[in-house]
mmCIF file of the N, C-alpha and C atoms, coordinates in Angstrom:
data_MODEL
# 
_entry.id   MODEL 
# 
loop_
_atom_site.group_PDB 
_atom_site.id 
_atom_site.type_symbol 
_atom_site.label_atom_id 
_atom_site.label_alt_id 
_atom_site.label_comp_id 
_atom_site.label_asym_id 
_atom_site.label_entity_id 
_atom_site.label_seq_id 
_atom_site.pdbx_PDB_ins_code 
_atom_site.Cartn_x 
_atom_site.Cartn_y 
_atom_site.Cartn_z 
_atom_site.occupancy 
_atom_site.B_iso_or_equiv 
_atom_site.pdbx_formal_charge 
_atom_site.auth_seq_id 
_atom_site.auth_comp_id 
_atom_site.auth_asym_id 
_atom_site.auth_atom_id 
_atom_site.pdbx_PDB_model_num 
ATOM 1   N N  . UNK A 1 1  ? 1.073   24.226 24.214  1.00 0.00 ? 1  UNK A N  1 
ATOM 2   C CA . UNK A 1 1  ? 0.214   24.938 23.289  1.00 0.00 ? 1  UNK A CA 1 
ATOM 3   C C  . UNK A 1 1  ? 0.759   24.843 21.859  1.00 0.00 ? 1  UNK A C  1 
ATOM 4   N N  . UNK A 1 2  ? 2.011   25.409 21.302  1.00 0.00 ? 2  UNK A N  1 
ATOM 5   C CA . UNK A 1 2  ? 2.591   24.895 20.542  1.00 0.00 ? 2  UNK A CA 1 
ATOM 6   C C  . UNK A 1 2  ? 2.520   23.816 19.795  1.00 0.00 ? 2  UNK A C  1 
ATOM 7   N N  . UNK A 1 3  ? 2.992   22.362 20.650  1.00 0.00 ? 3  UNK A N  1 
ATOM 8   C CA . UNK A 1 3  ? 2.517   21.335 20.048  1.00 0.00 ? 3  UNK A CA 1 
ATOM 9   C C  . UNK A 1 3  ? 1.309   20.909 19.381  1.00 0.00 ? 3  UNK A C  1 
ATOM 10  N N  . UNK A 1 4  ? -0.104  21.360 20.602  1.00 0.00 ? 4  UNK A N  1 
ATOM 11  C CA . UNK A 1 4  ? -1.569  21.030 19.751  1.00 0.00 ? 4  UNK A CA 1 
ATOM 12  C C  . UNK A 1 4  ? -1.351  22.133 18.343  1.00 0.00 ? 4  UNK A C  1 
ATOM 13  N N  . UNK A 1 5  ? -1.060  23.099 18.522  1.00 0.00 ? 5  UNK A N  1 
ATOM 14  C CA . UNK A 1 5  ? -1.050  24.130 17.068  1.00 0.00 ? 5  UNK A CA 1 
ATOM 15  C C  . UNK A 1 5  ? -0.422  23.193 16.122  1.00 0.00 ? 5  UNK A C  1 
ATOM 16  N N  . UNK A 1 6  ? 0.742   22.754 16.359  1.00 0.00 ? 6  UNK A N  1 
ATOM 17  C CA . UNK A 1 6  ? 1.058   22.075 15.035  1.00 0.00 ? 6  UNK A CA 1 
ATOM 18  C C  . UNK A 1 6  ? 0.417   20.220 15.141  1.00 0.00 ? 6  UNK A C  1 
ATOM 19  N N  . UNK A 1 7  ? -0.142  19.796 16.150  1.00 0.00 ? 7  UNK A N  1 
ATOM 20  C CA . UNK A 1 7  ? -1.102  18.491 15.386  1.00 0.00 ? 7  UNK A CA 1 
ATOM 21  C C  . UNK A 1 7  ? -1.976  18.932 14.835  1.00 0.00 ? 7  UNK A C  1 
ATOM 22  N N  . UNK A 1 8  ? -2.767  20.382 15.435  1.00 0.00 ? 8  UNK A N  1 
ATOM 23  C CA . UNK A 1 8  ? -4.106  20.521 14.572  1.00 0.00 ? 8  UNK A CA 1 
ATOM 24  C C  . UNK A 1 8  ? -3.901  20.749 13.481  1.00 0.00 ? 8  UNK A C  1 
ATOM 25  N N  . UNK A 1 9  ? -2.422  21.566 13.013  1.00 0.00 ? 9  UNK A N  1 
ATOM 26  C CA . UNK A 1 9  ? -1.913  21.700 11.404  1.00 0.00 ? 9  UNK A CA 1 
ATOM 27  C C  . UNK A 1 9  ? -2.065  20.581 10.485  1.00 0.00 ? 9  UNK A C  1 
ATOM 28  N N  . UNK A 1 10 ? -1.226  19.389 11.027  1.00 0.00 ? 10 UNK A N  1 
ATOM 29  C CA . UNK A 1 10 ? -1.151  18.345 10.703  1.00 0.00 ? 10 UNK A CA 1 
ATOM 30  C C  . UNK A 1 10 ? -2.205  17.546 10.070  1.00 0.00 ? 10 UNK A C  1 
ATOM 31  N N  . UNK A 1 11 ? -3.301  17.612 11.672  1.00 0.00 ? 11 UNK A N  1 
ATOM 32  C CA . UNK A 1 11 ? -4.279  16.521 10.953  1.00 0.00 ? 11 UNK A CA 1 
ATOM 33  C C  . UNK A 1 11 ? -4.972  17.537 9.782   1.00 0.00 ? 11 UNK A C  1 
ATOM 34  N N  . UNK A 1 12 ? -5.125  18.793 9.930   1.00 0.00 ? 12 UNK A N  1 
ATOM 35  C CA . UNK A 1 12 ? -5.898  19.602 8.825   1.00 0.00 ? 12 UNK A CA 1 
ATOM 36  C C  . UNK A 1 12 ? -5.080  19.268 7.730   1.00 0.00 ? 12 UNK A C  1 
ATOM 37  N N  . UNK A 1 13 ? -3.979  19.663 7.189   1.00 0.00 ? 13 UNK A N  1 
ATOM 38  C CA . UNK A 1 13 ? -3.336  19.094 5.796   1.00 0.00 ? 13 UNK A CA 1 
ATOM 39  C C  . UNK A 1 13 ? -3.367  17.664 5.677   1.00 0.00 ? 13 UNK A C  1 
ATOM 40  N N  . UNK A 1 14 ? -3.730  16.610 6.609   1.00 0.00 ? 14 UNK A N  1 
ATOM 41  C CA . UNK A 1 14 ? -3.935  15.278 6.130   1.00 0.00 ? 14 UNK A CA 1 
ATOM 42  C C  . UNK A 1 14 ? -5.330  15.367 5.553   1.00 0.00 ? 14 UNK A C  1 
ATOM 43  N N  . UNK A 1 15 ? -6.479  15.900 5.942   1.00 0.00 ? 15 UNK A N  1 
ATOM 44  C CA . UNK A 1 15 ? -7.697  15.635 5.566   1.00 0.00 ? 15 UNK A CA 1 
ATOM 45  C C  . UNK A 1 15 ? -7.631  16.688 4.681   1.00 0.00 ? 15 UNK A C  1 
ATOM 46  N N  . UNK A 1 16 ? -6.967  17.757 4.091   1.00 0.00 ? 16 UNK A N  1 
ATOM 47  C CA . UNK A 1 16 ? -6.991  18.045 3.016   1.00 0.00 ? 16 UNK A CA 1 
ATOM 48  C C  . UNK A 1 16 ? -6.524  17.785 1.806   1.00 0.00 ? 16 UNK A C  1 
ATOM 49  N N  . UNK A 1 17 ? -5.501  17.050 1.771   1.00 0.00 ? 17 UNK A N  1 
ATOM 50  C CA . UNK A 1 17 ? -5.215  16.395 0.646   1.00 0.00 ? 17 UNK A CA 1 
ATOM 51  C C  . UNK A 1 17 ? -5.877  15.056 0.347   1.00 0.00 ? 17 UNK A C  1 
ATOM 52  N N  . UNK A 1 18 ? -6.754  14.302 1.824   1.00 0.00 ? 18 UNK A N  1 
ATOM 53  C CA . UNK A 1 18 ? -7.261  13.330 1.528   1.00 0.00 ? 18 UNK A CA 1 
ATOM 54  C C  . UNK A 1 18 ? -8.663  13.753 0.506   1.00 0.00 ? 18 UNK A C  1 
ATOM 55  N N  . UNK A 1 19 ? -9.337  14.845 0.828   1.00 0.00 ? 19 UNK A N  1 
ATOM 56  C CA . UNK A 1 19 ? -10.315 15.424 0.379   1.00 0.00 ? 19 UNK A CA 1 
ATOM 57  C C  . UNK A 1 19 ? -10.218 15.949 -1.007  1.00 0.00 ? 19 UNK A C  1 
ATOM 58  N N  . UNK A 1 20 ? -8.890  16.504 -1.109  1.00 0.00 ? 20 UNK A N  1 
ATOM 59  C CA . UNK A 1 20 ? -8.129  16.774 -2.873  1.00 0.00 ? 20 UNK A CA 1 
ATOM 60  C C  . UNK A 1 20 ? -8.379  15.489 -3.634  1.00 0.00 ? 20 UNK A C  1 
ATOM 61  N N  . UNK A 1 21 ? -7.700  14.115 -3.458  1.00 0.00 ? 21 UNK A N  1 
ATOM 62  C CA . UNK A 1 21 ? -7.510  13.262 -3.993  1.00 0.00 ? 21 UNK A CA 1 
ATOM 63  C C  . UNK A 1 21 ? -8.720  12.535 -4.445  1.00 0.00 ? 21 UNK A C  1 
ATOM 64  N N  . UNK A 1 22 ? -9.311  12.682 -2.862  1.00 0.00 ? 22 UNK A N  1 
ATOM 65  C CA . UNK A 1 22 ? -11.192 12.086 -3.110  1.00 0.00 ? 22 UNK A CA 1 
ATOM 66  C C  . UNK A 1 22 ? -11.941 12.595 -4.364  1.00 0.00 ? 22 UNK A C  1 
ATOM 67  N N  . UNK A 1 23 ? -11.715 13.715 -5.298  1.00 0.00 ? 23 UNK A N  1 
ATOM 68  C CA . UNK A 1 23 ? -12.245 13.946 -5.799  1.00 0.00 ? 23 UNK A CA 1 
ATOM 69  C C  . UNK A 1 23 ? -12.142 13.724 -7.407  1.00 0.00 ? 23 UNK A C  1 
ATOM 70  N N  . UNK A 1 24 ? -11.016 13.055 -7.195  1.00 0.00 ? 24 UNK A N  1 
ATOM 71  C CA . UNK A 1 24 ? -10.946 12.000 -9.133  1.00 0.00 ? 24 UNK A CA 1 
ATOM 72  C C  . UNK A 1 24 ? -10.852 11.169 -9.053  1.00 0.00 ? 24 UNK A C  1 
ATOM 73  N N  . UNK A 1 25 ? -11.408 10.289 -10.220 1.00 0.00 ? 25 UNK A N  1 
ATOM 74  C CA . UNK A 1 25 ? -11.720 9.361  -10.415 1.00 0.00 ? 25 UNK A CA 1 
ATOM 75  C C  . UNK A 1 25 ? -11.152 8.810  -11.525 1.00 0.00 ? 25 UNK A C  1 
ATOM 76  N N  . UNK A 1 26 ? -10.633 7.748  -12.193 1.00 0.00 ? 26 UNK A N  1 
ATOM 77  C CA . UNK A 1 26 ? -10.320 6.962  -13.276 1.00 0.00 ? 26 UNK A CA 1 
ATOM 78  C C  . UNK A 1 26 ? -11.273 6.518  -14.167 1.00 0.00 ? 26 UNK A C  1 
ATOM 79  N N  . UNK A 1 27 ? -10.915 5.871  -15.471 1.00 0.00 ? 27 UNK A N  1 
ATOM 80  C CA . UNK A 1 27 ? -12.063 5.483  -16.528 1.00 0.00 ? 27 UNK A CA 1 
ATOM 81  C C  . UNK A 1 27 ? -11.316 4.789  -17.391 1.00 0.00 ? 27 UNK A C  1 
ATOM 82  N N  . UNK A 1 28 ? -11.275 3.892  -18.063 1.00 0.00 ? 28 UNK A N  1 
ATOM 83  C CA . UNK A 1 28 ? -10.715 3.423  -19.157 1.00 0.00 ? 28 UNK A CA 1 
ATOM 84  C C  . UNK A 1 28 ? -11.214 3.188  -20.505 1.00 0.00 ? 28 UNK A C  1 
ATOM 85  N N  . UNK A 1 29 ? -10.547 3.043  -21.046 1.00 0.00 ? 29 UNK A N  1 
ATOM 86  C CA . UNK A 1 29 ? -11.068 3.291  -22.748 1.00 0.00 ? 29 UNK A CA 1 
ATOM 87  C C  . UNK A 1 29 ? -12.555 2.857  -22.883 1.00 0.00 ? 29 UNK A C  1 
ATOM 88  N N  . UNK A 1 30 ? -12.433 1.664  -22.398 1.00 0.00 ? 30 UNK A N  1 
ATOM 89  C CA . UNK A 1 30 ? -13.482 0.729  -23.196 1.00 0.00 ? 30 UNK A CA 1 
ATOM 90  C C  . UNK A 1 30 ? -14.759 0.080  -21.540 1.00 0.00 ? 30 UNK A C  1 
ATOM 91  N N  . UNK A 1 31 ? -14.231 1.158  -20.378 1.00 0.00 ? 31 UNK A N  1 
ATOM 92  C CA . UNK A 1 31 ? -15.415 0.852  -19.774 1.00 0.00 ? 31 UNK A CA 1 
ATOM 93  C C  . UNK A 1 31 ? -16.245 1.313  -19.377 1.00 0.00 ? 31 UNK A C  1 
ATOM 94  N N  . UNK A 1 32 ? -17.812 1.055  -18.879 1.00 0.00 ? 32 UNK A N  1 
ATOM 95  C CA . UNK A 1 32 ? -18.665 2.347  -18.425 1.00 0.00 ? 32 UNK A CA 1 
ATOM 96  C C  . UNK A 1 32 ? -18.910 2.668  -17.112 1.00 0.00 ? 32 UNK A C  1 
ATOM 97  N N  . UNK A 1 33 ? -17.774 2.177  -16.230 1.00 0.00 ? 33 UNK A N  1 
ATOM 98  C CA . UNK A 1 33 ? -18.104 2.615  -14.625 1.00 0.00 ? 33 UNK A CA 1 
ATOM 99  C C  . UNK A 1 33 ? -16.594 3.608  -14.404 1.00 0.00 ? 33 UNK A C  1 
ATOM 100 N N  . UNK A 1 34 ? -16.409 4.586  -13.213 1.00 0.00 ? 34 UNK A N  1 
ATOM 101 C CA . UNK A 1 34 ? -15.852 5.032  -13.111 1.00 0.00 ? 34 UNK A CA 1 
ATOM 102 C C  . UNK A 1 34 ? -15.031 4.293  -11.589 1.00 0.00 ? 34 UNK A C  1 
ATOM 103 N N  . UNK A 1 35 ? -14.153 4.494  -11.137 1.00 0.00 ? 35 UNK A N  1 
ATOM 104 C CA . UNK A 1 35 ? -13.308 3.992  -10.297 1.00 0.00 ? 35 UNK A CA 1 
ATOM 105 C C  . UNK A 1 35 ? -12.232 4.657  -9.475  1.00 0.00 ? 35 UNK A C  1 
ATOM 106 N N  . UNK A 1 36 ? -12.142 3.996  -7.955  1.00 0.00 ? 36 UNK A N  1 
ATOM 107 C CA . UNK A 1 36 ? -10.836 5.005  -7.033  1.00 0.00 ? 36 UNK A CA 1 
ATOM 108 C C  . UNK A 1 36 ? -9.780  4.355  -7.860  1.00 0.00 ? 36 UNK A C  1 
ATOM 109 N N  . UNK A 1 37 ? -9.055  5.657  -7.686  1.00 0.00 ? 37 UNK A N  1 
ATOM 110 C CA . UNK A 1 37 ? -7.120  4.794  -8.232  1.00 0.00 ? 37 UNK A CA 1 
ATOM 111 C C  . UNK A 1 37 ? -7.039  4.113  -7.562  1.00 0.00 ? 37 UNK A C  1 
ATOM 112 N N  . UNK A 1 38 ? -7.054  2.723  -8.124  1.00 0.00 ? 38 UNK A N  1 
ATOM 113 C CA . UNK A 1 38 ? -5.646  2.047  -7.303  1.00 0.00 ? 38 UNK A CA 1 
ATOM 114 C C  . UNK A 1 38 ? -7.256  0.599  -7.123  1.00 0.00 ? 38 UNK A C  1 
ATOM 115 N N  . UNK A 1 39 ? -8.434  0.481  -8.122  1.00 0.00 ? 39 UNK A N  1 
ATOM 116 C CA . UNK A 1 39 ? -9.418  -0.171 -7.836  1.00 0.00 ? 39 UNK A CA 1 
ATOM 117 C C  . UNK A 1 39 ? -9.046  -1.550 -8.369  1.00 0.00 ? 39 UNK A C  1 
ATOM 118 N N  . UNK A 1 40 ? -9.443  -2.866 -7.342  1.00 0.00 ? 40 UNK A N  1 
ATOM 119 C CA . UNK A 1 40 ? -8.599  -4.103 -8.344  1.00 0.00 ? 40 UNK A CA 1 
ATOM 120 C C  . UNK A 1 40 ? -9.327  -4.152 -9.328  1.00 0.00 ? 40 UNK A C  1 
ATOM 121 N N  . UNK A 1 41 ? -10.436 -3.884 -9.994  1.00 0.00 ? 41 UNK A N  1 
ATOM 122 C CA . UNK A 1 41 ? -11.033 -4.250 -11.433 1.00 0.00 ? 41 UNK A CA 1 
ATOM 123 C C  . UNK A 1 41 ? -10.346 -3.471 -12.667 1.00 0.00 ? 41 UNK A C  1 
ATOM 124 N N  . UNK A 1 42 ? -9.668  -2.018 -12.080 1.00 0.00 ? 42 UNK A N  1 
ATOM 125 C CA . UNK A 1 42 ? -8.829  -1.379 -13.310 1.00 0.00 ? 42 UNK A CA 1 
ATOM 126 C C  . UNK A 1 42 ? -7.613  -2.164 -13.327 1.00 0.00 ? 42 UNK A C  1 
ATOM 127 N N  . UNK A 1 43 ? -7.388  -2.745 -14.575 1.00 0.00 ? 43 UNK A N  1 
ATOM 128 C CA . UNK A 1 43 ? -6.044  -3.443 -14.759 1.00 0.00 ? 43 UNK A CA 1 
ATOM 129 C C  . UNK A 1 43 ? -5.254  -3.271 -16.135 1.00 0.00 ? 43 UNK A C  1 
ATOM 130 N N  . UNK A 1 44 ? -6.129  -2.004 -17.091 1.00 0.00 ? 44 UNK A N  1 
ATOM 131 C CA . UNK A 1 44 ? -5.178  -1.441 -17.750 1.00 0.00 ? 44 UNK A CA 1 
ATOM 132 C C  . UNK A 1 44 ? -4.763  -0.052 -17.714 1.00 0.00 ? 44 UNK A C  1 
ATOM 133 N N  . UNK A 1 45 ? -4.681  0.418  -18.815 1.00 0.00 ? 45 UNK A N  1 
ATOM 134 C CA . UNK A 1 45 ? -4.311  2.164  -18.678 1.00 0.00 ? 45 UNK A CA 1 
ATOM 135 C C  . UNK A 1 45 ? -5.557  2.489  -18.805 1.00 0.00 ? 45 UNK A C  1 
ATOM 136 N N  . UNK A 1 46 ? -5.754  3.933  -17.925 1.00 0.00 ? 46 UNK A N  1 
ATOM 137 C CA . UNK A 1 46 ? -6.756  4.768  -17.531 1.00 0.00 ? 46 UNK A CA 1 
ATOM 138 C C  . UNK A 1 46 ? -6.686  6.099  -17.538 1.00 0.00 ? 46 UNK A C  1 
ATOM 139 N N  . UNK A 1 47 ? -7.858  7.446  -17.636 1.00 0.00 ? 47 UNK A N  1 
ATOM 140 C CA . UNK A 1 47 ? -7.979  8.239  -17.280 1.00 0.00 ? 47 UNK A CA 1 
ATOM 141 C C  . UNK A 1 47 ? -8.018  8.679  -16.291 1.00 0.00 ? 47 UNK A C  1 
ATOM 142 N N  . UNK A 1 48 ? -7.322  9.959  -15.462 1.00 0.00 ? 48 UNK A N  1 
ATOM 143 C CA . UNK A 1 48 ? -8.297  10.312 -14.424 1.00 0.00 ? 48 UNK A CA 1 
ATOM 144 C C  . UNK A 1 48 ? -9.006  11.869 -14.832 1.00 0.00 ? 48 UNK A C  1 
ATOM 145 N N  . UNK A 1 49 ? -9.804  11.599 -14.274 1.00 0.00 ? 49 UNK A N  1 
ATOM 146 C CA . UNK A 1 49 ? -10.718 12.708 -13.949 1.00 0.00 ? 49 UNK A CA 1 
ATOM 147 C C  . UNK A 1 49 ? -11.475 13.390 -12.717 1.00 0.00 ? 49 UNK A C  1 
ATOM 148 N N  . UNK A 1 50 ? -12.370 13.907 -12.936 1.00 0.00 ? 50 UNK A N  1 
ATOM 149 C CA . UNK A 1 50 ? -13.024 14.592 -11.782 1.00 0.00 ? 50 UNK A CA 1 
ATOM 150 C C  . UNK A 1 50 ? -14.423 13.606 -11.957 1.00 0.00 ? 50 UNK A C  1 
ATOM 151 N N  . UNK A 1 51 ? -15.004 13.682 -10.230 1.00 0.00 ? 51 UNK A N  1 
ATOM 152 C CA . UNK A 1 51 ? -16.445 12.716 -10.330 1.00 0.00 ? 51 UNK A CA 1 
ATOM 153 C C  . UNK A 1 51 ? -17.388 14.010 -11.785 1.00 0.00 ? 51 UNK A C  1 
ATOM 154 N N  . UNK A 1 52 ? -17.618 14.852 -11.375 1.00 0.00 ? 52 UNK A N  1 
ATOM 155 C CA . UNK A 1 52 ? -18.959 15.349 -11.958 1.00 0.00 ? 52 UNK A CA 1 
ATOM 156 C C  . UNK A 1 52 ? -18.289 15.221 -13.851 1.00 0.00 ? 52 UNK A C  1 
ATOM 157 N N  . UNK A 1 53 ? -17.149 14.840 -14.002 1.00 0.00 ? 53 UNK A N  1 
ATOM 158 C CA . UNK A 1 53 ? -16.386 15.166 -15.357 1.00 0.00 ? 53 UNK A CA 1 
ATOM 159 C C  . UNK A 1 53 ? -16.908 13.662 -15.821 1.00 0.00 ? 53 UNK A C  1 
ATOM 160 N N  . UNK A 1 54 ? -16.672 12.657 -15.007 1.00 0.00 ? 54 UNK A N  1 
ATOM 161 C CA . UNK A 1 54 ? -17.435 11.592 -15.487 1.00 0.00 ? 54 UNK A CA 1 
ATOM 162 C C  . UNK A 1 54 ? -18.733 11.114 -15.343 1.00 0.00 ? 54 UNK A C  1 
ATOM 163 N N  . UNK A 1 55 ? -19.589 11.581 -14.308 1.00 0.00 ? 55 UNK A N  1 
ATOM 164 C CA . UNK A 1 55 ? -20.508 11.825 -14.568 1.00 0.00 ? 55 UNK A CA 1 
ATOM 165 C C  . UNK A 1 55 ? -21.299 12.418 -15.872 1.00 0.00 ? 55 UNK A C  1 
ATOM 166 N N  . UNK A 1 56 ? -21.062 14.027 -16.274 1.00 0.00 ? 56 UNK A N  1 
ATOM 167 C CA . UNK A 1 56 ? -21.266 14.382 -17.441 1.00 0.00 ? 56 UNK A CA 1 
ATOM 168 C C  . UNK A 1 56 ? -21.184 13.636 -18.321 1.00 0.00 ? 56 UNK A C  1 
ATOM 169 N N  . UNK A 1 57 ? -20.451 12.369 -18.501 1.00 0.00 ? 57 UNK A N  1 
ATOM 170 C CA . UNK A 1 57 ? -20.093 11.727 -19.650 1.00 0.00 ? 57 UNK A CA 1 
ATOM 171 C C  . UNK A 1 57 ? -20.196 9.877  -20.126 1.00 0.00 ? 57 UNK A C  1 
ATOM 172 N N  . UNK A 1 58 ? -21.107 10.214 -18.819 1.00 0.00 ? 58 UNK A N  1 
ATOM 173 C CA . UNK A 1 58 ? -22.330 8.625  -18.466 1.00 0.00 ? 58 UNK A CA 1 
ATOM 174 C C  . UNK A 1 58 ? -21.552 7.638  -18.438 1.00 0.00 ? 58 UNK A C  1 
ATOM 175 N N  . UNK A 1 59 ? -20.573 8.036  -17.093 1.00 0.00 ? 59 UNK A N  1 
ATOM 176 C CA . UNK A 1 59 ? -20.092 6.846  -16.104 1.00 0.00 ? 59 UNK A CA 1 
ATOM 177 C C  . UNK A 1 59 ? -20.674 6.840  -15.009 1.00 0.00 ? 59 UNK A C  1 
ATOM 178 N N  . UNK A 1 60 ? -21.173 5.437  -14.144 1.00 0.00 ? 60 UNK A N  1 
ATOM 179 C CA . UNK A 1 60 ? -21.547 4.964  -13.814 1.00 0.00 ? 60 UNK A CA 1 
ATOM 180 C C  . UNK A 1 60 ? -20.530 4.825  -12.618 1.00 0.00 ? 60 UNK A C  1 
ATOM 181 N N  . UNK A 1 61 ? -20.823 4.945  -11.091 1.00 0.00 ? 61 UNK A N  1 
ATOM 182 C CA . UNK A 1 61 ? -19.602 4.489  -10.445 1.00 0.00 ? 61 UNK A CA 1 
ATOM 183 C C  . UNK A 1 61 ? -19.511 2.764  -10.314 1.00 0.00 ? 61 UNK A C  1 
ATOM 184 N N  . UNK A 1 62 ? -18.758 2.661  -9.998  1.00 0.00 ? 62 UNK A N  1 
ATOM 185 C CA . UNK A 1 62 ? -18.205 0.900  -9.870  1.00 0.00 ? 62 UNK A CA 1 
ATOM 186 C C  . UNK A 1 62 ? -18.765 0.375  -8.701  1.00 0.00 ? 62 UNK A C  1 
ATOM 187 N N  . UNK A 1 63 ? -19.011 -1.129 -8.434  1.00 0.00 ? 63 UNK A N  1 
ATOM 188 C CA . UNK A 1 63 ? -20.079 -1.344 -7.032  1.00 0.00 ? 63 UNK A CA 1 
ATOM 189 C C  . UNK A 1 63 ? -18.891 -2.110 -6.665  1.00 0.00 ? 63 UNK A C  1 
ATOM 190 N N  . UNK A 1 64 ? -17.408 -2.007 -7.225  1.00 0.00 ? 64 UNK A N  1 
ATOM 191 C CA . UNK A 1 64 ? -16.106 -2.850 -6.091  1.00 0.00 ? 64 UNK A CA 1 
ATOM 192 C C  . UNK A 1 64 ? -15.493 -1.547 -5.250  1.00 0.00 ? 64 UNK A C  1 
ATOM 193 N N  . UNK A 1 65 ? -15.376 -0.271 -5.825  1.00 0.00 ? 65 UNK A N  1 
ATOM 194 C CA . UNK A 1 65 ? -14.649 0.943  -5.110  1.00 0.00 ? 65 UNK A CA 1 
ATOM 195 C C  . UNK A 1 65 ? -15.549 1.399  -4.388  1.00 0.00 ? 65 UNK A C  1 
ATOM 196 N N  . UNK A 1 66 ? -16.549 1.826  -5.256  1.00 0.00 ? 66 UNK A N  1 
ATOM 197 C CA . UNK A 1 66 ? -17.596 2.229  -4.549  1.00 0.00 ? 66 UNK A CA 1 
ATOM 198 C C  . UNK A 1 66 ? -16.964 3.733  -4.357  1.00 0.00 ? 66 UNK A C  1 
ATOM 199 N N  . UNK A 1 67 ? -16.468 4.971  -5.288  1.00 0.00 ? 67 UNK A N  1 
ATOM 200 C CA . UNK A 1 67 ? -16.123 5.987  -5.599  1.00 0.00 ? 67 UNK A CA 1 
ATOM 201 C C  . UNK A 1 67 ? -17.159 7.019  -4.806  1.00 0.00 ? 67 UNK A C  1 
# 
């Protein structure tokens, strides 16, 4: 019993920080789509932000991450 208590811990703090992270997004100076960290088309310095933060501010998501 024990044991399932602490996998169900487990997988719950994995899908919660996966769910934390899911929710910003990058931007760079000079482009108009927004992007996951770590997307191969970002290849300089970037912002991150929140989706609806770039949204508000007419980014576009990217069709390689697919955010």
């Amino acid at each position: 019993m024990r044991r399932l208590v602490c996998a169900l811990l487990a997988v719950l703090l994995v899908v919660g920080v996966a769910a934390a992270s899911s929710n910003y997004v990058v931007i760079t100076a000079k482009g108009k789509k927004y992007h996951v960290e770590g997307c191969r088309t970002v290849k300089k310095a970037y912002q991150k932000l929140t989706v609806d933060e770039a949204k508000k501010k007419g980014y576009k998501p990217c069709k390689v991450c697919n955010p």
